[in-house]
MIDOSE-1310 file (N, C-alpha, C; in nm, 2 decimals, decimal comma, always signed):
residues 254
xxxx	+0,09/-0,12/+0,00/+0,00/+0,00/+0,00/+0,09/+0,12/+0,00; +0,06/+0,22/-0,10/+0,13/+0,36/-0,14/+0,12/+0,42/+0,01; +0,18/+0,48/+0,06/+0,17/+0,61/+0,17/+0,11/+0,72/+0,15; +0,02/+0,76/+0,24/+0,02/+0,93/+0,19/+0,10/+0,98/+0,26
xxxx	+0,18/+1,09/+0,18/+0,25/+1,18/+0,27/+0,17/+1,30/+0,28; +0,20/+1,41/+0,41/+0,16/+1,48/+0,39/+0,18/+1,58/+0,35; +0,11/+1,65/+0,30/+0,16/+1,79/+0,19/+0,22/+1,88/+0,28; +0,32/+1,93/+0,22/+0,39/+2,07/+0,26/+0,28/+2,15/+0,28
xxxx	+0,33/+2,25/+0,42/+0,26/+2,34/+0,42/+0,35/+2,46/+0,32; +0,24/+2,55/+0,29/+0,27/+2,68/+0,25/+0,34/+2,79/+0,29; +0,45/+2,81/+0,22/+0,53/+2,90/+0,28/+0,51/+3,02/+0,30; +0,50/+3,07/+0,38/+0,49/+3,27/+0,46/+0,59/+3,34/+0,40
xxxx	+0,51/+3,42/+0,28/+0,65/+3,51/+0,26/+0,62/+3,64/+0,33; +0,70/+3,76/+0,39/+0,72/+3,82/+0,45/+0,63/+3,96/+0,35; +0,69/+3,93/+0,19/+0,65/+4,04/+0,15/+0,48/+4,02/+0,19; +0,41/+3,91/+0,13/+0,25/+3,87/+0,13/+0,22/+3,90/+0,25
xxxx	+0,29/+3,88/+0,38/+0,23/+3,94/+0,47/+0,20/+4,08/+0,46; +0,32/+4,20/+0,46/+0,33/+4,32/+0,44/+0,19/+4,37/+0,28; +0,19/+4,30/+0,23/+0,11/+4,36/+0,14/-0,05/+4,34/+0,18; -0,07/+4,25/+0,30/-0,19/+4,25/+0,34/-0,17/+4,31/+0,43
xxxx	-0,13/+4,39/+0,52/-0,14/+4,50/+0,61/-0,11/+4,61/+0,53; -0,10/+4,64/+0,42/-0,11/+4,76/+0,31/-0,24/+4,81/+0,29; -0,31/+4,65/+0,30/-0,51/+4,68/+0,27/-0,55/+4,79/+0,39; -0,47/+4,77/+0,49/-0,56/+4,82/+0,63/-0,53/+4,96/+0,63
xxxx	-0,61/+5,06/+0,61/-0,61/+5,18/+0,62/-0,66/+5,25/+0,80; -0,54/+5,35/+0,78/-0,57/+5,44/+0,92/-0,73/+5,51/+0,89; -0,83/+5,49/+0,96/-0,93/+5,54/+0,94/-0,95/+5,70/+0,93; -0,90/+5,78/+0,98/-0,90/+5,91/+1,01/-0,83/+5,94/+0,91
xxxx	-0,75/+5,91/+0,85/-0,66/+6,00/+0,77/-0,67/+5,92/+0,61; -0,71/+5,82/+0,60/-0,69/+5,74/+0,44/-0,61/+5,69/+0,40; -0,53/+5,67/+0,48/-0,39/+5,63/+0,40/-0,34/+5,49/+0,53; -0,28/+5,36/+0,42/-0,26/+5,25/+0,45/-0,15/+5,28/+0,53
xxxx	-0,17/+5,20/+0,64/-0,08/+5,20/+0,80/+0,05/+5,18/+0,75; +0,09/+5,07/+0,62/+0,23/+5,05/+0,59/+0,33/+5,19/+0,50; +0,19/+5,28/+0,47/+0,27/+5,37/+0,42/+0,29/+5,49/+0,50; +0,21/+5,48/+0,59/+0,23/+5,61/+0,76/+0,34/+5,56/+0,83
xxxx	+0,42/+5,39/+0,82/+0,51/+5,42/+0,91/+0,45/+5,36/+1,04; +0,35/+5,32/+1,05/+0,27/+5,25/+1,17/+0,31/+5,09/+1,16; +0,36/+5,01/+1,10/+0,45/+4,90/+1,09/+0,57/+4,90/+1,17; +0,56/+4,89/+1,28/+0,73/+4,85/+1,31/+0,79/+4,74/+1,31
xxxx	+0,75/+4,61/+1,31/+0,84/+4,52/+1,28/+0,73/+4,41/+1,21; +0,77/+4,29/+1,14/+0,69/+4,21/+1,11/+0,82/+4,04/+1,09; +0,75/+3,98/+1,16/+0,83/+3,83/+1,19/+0,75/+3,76/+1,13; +0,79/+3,63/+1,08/+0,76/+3,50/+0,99/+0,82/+3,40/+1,02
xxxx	+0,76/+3,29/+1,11/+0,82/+3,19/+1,14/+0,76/+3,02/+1,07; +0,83/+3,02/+0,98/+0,78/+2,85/+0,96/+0,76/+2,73/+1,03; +0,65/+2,67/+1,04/+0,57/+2,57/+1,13/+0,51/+2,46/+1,06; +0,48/+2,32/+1,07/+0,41/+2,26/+0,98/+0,31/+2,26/+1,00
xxxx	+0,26/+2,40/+1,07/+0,09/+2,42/+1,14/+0,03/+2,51/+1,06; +0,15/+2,61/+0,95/+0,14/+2,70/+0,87/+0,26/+2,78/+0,93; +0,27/+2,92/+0,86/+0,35/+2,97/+0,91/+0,28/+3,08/+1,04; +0,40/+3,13/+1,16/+0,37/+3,21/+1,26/+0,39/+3,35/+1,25
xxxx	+0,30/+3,41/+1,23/+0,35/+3,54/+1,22/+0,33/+3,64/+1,36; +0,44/+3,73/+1,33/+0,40/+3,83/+1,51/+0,42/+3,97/+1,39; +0,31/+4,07/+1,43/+0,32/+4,20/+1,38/+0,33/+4,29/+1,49; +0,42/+4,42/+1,46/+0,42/+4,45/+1,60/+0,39/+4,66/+1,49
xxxx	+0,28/+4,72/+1,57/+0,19/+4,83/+1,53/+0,25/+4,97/+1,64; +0,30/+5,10/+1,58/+0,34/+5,19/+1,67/+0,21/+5,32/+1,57; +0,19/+5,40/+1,67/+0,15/+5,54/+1,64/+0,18/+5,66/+1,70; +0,16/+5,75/+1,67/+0,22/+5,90/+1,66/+0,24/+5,90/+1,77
xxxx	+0,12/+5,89/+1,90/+0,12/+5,91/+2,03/+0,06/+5,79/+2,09; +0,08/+5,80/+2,20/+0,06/+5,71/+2,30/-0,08/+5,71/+2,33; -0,13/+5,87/+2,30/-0,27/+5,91/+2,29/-0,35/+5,93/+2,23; -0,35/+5,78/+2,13/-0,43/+5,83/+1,99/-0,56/+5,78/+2,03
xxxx	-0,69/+5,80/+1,97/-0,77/+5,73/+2,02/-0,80/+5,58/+2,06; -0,87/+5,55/+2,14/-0,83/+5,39/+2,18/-0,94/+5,35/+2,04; -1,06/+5,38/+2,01/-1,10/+5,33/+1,93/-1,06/+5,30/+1,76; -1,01/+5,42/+1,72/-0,90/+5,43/+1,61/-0,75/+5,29/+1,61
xxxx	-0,71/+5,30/+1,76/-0,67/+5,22/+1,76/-0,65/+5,06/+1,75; -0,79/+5,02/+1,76/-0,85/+4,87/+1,80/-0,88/+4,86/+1,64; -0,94/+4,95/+1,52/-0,98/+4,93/+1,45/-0,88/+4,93/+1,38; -0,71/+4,95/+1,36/-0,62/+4,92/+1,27/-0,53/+4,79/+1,33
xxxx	-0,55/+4,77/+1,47/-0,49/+4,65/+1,53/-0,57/+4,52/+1,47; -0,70/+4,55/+1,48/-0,82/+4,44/+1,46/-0,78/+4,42/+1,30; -0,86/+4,51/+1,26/-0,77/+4,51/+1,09/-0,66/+4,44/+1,05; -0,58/+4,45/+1,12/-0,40/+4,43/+1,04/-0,44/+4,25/+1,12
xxxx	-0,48/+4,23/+1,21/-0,52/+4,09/+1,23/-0,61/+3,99/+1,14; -0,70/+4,08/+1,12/-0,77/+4,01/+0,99/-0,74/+4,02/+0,85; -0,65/+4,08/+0,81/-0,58/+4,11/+0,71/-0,49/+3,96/+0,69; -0,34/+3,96/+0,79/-0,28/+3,88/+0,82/-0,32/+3,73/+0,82
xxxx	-0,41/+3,73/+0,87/-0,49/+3,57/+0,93/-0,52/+3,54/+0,76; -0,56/+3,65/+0,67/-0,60/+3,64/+0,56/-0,49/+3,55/+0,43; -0,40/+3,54/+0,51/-0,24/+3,55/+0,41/-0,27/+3,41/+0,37; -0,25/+3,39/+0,24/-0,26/+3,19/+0,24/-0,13/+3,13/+0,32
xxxx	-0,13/+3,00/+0,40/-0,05/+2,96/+0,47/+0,01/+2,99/+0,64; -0,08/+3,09/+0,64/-0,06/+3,14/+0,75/-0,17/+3,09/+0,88; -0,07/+3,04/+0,97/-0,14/+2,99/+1,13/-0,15/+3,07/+1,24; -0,06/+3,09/+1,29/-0,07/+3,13/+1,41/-0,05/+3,33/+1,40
xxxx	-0,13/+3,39/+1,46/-0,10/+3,50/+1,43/-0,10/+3,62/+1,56; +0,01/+3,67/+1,54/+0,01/+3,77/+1,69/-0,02/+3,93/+1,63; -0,05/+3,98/+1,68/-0,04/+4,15/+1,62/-0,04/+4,21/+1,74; -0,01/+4,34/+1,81/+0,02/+4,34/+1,94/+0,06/+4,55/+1,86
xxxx	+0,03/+4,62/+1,95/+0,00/+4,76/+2,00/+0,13/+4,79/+2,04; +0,23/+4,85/+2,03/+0,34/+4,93/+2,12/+0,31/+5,07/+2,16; +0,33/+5,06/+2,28/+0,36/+5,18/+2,33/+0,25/+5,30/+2,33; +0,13/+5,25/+2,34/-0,02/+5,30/+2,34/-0,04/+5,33/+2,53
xxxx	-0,11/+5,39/+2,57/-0,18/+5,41/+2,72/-0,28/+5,31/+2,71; -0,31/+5,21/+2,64/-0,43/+5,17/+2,58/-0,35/+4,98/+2,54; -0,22/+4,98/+2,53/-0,15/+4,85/+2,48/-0,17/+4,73/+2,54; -0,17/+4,74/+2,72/-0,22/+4,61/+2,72/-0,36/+4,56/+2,72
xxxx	-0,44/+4,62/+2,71/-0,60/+4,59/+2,72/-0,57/+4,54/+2,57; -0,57/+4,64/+2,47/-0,57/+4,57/+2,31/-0,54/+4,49/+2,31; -0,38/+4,44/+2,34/-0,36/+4,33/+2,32/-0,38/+4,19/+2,38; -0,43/+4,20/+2,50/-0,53/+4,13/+2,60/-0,65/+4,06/+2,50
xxxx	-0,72/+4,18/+2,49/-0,85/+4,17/+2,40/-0,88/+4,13/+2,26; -0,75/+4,16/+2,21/-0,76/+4,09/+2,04/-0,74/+3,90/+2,10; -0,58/+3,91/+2,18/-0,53/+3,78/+2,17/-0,65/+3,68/+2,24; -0,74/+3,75/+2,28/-0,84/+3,65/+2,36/-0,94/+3,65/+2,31
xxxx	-0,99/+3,75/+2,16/-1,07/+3,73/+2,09/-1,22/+3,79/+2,13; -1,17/+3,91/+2,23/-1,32/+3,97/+2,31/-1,36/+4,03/+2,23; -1,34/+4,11/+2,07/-1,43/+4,23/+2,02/-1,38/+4,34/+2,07; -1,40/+4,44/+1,98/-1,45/+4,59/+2,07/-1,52/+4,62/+2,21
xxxx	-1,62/+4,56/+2,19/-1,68/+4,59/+2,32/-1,68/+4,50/+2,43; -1,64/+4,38/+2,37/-1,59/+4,24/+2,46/-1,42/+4,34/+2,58; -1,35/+4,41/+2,47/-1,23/+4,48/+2,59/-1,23/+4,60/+2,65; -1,32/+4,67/+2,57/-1,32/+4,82/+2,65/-1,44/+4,80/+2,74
xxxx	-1,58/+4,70/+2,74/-1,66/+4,72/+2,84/-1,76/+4,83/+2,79; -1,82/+4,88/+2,90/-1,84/+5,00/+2,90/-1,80/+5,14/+2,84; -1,69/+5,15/+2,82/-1,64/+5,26/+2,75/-1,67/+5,26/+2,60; -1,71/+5,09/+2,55/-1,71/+5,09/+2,41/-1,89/+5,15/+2,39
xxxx	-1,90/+5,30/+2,38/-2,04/+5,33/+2,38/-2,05/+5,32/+2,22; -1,92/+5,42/+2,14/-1,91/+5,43/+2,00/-1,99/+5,31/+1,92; -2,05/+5,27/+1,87/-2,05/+5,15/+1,73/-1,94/+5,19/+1,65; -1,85/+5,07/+1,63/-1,74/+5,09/+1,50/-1,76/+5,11/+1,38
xxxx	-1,98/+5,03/+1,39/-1,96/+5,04/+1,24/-2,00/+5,18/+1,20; -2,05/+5,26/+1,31/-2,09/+5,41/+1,26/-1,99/+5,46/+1,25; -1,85/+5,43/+1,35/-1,74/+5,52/+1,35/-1,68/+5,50/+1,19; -1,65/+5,37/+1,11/-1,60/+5,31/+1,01/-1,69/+5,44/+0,88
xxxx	-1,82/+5,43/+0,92/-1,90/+5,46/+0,81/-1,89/+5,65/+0,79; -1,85/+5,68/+0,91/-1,83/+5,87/+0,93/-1,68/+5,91/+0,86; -1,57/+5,78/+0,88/-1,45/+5,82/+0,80/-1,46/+5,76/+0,62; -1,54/+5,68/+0,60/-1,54/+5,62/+0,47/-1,61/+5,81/+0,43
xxxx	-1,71/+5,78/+0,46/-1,79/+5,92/+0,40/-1,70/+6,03/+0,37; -1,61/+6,06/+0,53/-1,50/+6,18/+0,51/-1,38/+6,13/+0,35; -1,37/+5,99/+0,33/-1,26/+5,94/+0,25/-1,32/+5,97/+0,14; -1,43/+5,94/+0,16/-1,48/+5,99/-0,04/-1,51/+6,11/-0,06
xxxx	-1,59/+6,24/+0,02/-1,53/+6,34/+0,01/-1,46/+6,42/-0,03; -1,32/+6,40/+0,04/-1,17/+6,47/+0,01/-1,13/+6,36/-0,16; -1,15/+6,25/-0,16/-1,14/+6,14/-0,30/-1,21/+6,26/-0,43; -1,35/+6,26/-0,37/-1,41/+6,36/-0,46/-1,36/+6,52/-0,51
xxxx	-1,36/+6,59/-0,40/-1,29/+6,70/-0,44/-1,10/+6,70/-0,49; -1,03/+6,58/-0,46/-0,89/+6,57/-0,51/-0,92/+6,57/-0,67; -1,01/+6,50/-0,72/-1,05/+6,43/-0,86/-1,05/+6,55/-0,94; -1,16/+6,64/-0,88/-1,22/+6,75/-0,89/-1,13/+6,87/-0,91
xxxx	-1,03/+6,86/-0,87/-0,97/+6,99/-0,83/-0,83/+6,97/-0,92; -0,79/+6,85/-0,92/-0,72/+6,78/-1,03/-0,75/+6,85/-1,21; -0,89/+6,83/-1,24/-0,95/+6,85/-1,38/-0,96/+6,99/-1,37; -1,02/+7,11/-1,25/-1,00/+7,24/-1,26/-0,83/+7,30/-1,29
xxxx	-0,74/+7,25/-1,24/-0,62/+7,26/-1,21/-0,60/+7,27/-1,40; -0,57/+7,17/-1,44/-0,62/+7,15/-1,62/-0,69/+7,27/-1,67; -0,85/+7,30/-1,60/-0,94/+7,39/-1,66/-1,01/+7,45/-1,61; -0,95/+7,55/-1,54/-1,03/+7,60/-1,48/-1,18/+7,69/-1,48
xxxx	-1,21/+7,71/-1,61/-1,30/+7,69/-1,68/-1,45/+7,57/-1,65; -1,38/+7,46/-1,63/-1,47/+7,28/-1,66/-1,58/+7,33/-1,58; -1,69/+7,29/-1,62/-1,83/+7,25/-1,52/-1,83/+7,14/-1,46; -1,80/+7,14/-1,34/-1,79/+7,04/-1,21/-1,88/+7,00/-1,21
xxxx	-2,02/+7,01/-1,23/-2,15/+6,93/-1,21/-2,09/+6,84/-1,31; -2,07/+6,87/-1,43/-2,06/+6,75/-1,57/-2,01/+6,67/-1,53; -1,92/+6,67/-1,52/-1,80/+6,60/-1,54/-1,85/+6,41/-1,46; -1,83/+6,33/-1,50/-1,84/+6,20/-1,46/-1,80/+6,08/-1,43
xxxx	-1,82/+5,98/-1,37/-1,66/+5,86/-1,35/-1,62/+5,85/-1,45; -1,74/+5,84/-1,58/-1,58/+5,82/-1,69/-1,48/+5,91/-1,76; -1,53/+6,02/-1,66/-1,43/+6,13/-1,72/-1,29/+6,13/-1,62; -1,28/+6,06/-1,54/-1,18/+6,09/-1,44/-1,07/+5,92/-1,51
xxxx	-0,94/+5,99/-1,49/-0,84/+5,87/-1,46/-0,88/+5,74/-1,40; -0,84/+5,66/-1,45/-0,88/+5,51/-1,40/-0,87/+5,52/-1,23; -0,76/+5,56/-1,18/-0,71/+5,50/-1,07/-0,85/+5,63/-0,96; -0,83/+5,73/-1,00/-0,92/+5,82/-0,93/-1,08/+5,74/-0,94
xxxx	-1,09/+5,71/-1,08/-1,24/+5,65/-1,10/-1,25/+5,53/-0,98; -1,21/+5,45/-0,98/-1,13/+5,31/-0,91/-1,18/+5,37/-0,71; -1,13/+5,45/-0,74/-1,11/+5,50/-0,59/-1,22/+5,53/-0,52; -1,31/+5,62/-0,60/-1,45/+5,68/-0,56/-1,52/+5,60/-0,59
xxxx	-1,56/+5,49/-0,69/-1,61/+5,37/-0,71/-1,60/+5,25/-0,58; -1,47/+5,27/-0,52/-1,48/+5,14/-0,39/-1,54/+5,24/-0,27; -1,50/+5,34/-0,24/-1,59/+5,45/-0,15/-1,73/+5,42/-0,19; -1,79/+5,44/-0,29/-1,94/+5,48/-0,30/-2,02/+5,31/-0,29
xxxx	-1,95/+5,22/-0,29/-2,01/+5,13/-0,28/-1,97/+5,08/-0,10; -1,95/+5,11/-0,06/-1,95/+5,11/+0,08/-2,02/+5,20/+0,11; -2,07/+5,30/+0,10/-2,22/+5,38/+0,11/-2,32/+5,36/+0,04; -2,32/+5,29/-0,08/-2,45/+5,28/-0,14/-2,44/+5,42/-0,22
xxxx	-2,35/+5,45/-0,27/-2,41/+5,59/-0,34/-2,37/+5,51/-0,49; -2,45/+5,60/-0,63/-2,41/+5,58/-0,76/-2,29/+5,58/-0,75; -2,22/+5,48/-0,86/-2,13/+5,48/-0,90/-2,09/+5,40/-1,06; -2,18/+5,46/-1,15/-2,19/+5,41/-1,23/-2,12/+5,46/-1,35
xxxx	-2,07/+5,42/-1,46/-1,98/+5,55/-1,55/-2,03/+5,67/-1,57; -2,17/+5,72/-1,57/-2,24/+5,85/-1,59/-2,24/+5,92/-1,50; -2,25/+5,83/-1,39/-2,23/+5,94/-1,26/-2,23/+6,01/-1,23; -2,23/+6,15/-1,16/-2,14/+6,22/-1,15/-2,06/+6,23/-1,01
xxxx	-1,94/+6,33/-1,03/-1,87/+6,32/-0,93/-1,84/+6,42/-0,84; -1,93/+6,49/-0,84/-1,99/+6,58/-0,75/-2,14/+6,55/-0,71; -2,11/+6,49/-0,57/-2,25/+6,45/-0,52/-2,26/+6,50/-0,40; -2,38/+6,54/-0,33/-2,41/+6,61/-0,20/-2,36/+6,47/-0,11
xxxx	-2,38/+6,46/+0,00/-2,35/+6,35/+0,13/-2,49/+6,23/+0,11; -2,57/+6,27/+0,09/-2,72/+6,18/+0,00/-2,73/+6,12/-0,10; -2,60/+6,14/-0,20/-2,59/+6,09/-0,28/-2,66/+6,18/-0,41; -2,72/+6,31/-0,38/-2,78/+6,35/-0,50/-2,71/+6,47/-0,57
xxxx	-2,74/+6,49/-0,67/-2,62/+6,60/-0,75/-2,69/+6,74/-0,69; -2,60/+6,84/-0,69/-2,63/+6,93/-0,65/-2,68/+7,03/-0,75; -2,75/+7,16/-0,75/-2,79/+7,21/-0,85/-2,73/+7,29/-0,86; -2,69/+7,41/-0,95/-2,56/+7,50/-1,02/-2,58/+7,62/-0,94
xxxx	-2,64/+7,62/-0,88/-2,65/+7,74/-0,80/-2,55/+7,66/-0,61; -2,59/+7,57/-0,60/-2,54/+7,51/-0,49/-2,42/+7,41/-0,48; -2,37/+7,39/-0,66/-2,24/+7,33/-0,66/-2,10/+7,40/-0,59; -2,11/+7,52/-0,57/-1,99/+7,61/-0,53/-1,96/+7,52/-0,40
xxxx	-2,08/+7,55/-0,31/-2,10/+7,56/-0,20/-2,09/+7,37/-0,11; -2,15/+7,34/-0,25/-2,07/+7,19/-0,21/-1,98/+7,14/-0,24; -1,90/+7,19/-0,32/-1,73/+7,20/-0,36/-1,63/+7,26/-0,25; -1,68/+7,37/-0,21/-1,59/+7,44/-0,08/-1,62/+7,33/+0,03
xxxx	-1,69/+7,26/+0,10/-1,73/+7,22/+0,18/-1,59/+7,05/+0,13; -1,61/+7,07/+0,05/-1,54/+6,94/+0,04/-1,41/+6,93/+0,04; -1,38/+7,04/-0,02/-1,24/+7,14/+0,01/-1,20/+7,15/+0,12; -1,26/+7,16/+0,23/-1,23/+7,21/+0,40/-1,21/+7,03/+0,42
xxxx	-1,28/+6,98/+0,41/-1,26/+6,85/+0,44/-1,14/+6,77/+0,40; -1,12/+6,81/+0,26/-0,98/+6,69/+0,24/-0,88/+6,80/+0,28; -0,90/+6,88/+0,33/-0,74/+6,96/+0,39/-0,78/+6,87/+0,57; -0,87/+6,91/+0,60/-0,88/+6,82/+0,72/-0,77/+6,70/+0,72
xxxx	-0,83/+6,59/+0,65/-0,78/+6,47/+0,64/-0,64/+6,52/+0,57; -0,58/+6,58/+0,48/-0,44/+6,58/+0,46/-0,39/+6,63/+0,56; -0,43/+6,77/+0,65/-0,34/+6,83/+0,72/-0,30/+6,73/+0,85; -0,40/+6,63/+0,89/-0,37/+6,53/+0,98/-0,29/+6,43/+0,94
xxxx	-0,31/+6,38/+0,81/-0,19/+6,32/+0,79/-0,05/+6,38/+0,84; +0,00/+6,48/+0,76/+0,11/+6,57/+0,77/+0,11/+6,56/+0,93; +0,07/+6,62/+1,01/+0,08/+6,64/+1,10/+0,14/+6,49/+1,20; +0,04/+6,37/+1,19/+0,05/+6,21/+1,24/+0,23/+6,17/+1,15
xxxx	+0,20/+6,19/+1,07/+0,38/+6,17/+1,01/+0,47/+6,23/+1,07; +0,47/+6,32/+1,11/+0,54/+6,41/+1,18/+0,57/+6,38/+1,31; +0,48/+6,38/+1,34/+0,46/+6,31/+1,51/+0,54/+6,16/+1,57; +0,49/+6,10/+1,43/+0,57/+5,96/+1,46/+0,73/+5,98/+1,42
xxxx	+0,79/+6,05/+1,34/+0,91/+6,04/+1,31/+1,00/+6,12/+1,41; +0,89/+6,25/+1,53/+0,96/+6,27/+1,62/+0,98/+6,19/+1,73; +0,91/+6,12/+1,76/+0,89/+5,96/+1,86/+0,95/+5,88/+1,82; +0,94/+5,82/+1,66/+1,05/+5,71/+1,68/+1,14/+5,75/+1,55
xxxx	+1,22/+5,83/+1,59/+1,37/+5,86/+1,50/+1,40/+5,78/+1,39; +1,41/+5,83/+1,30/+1,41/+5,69/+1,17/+1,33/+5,62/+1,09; +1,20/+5,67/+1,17/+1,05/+5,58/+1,12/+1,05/+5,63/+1,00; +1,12/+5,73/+0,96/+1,04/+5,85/+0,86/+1,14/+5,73/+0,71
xxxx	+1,20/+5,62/+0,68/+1,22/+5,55/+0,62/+1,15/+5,43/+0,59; +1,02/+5,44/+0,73/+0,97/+5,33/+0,65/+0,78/+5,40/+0,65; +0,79/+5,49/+0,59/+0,72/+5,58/+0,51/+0,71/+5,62/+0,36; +0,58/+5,56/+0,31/+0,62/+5,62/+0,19/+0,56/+5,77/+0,14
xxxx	+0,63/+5,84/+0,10/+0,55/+5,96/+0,01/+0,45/+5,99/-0,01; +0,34/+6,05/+0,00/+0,21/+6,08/-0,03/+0,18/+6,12/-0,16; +0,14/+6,05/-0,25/+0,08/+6,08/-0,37/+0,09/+6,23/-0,41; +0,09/+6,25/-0,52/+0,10/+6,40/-0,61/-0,03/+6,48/-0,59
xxxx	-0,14/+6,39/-0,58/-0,27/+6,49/-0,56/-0,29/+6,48/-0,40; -0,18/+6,46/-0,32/-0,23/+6,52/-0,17/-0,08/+6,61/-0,14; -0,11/+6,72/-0,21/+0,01/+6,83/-0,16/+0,03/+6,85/-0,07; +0,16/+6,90/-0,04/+0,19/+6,91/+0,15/+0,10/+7,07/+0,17
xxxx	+0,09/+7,17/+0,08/+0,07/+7,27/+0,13/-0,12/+7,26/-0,02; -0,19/+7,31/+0,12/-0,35/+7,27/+0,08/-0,38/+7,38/+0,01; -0,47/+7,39/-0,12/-0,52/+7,47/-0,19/-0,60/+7,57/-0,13; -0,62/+7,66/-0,15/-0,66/+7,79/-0,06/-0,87/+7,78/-0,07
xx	-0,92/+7,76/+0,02/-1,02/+7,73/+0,03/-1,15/+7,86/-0,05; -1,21/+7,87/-0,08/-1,24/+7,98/-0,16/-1,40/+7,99/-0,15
């Protein structure tokens, strides 16, 4: 009688881990934790149980929100666990006022509100659903301000997903379907918070509004980068650059 042997497990590569904690975005600010510099270390240990991985998570301050916090630790956990080949999985908080409860609470599998208790009054999913909203927003007016930049002239009502660059279209397309709003090639891409197009008398006025918002969300970036690279000396290498349409210095609100 032939043997079965048993199959090799799957090897853990380091990058596949790292590129699935790329998915996990800082909620407040839009941009993936591995390119903020919120990655500090990432280990891969081969096992015939799969491979072990330990992720180890820093942020700006010690005083970032505890909620904010749980939602990119929880993330980069289900991200990870996500990796093919992958068993055993640690993800673990440094250096938070908040680090051992998280990590208490993820490794034991309590939830949000299973670790903070009482304190967890927030819902995550309203908290999730108030920064996606803020993400498509500032997504919308960058698009937007991109094509006036070109023409300053263009009628912003017109204009529509398939008038925009693939990667911009791409972008407001995964936003709007996480709200339920159109997102169809006719679209347009100037839409009120309801989803409905504004009328020409009221487009200014929802353009500016949108405008105050993605300086919001960039100026916190700028700021959270900054913060971490004065905390941990050197972070600022494992940071990548912020895209060409989020300038360091914000367009003048008008």
């Amino acid at each position: 009688m032939t043997a079965v042997l048993p199959r090799p497990a799957t090897r853990v590569d380091e990058a596949a881990v790292r590129a699935a904690l790329g998915t996990v975005v800082d909620p407040e600010l839009d941009e993936p934790i591995t390119d903020l510099g919120f990655v500090r270390s990432v280990a891969v240990e081969d096992s015939p149980d799969g491979g072990a991985v330990e992720v180890h998570l820093r942020l700006p301050t010690s005083f970032c929100a505890p909620n904010f916090a749980w939602l990119m630790v929880s993330d980069a956990h289900d991200a990870v666990s996500a990796v093919p080949g992958v068993g055993r999985v640690v993800v673990e908080l440094d250096d938070h006022s908040d680090s051992d409860l998280i990590n208490r609470g993820l490794a034991a599998g309590l939830g949000y509100r299973g670790t903070f208790g009482h304190e967890a009054e927030e819902s995550l999913d309203e908290l999730r659903a108030t920064f996606v909203r803020k993400a498509h927003t500032a997504a919308m007016e960058r698009a937007l301000t991109a094509l006036l930049r070109a023409d300053p002239s263009a009628d912003v009502r017109a204009v529509t997903l398939a008038d925009l660059p693939a990667d911009a279209a791409e972008g407001l397309r995964r936003r709007r379907a996480a709200l339920g709003l159109p997102a169809g090639d006719a679209d347009p891409v100037l839409l009120r918070e309801d989803g409905t197009r504004p009328d020409a008398a009221d487009a200014p006025t929802v353009l500016r509004r949108a405008r105050s918002v993605r300086i919001s969300v960039d100026g916190n970036a700028h700021f959270c980068r900054g913060l971490l690279t004065t905390r941990y000396p050197g972070s600022e290498a494992d940071q990548t650059p912020r895209p060409d349409d989020r300038p360091l210095i914000p367009l003048e609100v008008r």
